[in-house]
Steps between C-alpha positions, in 0.01 A plus 500: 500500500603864519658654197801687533608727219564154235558232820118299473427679173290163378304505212087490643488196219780301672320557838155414401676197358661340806395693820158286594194724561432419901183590755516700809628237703661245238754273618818446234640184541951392381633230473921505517639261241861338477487365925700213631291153582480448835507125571330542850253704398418302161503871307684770387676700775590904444671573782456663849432801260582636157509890356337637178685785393230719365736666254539411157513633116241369295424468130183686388361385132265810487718738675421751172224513309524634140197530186605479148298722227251265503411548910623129538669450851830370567722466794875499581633328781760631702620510895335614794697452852246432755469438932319581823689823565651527878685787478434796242783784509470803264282348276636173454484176633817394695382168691167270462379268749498092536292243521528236793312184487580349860471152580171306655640502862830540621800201393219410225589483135158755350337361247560782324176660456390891544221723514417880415173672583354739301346659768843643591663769254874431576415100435363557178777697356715176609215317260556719215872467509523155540257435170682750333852333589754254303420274822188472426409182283182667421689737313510367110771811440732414766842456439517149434885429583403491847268249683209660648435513840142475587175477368150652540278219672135461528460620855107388489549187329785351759263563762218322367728237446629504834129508628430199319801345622367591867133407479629167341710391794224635725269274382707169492555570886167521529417160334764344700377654819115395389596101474665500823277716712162531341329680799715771514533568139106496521547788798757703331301508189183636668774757638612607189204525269236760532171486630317609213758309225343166610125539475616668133609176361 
């Protein structure tokens, strides 16, 4: 995030603490908390959309760093106000940006979820507010008098998972299909495996 004059003054420890280290082309996975179950749906609805404010003053435990006579480091905590800025006048910052997380498709409940790339620079300042925030739950020195309101997910492993759930119902169709038409499975499997992949086995 860019620092202006004391607005995104972090501490580099607080940063290396909760900002994740990301590729080239990482993808940064949210998850809103606090939705609304949706009976039809059978999950938790957000909303045709909902807004982050990326503004916020947060609590920084290492904010100074002092050494007694003995060289022993200590820190004192203190607070930093922090955002995306959107509109810097005269060195300050008079407006940040927000966040929308829109729904699936249109009249849809989302399910709430978001991604950032780190392969784009204004995206990834989003990510370093949003670990840095109160909202975030990831944040062990938020302000704890209000409920957070997402979370950091793991953008790799819900896709293996979702993979698994895929290749799973793939392959009871497939049995299904095999008992009632066992000539055509035979076809569509010569179809879909290699050449080479059978004379391998």
């Amino acid at each position: 995030m860019k620092v202006v004059g004391s607005f995104n003054n972090v501490s580099e420890r607080l940063k290396k603490e909760l900002i994740p280290q990301v590729g080239q082309n990482d993808i940064i996975r949210f998850q809103l908390l606090n939705g609304q179950y949706e009976p039809s749906l059978g999950r938790e609805g957000f909303g045709a959309s909902r807004s982050i404010p990326l503004s916020d003053r947060i609590f920084d435990p290492y904010q100074k760093e002092e050494k007694n006579s003995k060289g022993e480091i200590s820190y004192i905590g203190g607070y930093v106000d922090i955002g995306v800025p959107d509109t810097i006048r005269e060195g300050r910052v008079e407006r940040c940006k927000k966040h929308w997380v829109n729904s699936i498709a249109n009249g849809i409940p989302g399910n709430g979820q978001f991604e950032l790339s780190s392969a784009n620079v204004d995206e990834m300042e989003t990510v370093e507010f949003l670990m840095l925030s109160n909202k975030s739950a990831d944040n062990p020195f938020r302000d704890k008098s209000k409920d957070p309101v997402y979370e950091k997910v793991d953008a790799k492993a819900i896709l293996r998972k979702e993979k698994d759930k895929d290749k799973k119902e793939l392959e009871n169709k497939l049995k299904r299909f095999a008992k009632t038409n066992p000539e055509e499975a035979a076809e569509f499997l010569k179809i879909l495996t290699p050449k080479g992949a059978a004379s391998q086995e």
